[in-house]
N, C-alpha and C positions, 0 to 999 in steps of 0.2 A: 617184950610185949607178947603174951598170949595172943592165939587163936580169938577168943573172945573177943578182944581188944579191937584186934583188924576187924574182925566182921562188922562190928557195929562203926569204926570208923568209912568202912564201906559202904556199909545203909544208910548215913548220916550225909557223907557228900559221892556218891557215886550223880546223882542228878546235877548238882551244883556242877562238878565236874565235865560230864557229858554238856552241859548245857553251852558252857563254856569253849568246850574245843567245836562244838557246833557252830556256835559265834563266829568261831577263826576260820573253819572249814567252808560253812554250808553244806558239808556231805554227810548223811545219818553215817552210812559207813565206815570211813574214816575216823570218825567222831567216838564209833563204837569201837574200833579197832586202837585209837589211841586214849580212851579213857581204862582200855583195860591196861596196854602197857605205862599208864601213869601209875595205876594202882600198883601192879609189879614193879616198878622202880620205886615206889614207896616203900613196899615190903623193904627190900635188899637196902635201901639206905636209911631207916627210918632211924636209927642213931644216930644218925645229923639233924634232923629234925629239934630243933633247941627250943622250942615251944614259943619263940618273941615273936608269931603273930599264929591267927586261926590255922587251925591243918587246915582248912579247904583253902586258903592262901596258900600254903605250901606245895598243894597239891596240882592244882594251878598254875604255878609257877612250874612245876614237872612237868605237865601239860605241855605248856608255851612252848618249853624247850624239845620235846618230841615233837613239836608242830613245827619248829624252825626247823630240826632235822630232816623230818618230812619233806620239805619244802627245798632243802638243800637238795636232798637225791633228787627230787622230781627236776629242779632246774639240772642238775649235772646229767639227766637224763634226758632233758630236753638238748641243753646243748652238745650230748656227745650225737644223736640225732640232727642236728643241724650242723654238725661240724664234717657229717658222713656224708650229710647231703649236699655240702661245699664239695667235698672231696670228690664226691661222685661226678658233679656238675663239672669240675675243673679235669679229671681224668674223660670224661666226656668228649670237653669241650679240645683237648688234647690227639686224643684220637682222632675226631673229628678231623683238625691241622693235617695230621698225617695223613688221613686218608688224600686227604686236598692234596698235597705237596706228591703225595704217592702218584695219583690223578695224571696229575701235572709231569710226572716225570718218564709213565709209562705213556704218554701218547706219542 
């Protein structure tokens, strides 16, 4: 596939696409930042592309799955964040014991 090729596949569903991970997001941002990385993952695997339905289904469908990735880190970020904040509470809540017991032991 030519330079030529991509570009006007990119003028053709670059909106379709954006519109689309907006849908899933709600964030312009986001939405900007993962329609470009669909585009580039399109480039690099566009030899799988078998043509049995529209490139903007295809494309799409590239979308989705950097959207669920997405989505993956931000939970594995949320809960490594909630898991520190267990941790924090329960070494806290630990020290706290000691001091008590310490309390108690020097009077």
């Amino acid at each position: 596939m030519n330079k030529k090729d991509i570009n006007q596949i990119y003028k053709e569903n670059v909106t379709i696409v954006y519109k689309f991970i907006y849908c899933l997001t709600h964030d312009a941002d986001i939405a900007e930042e993962l329609t470009q990385e669909t585009f580039f993952q399109a480039i690099k695997g566009i030899d799988r592309f078998e043509g049995r339905c529209k490139i903007s289904v295809w494309l799409c469908e590239i979308a989705k799955k950097l959207w669920y990735k997405e989505l993956a880190k931000k939970n594995k970020h949320t809960n490594e964040e909630l898991n520190e904040n267990i941790v924090s509470a329960v070494i806290f809540a630990i020290l706290g014991s000691i001091l008590k017991v310490d309390k108690k032991l020097n009077r």
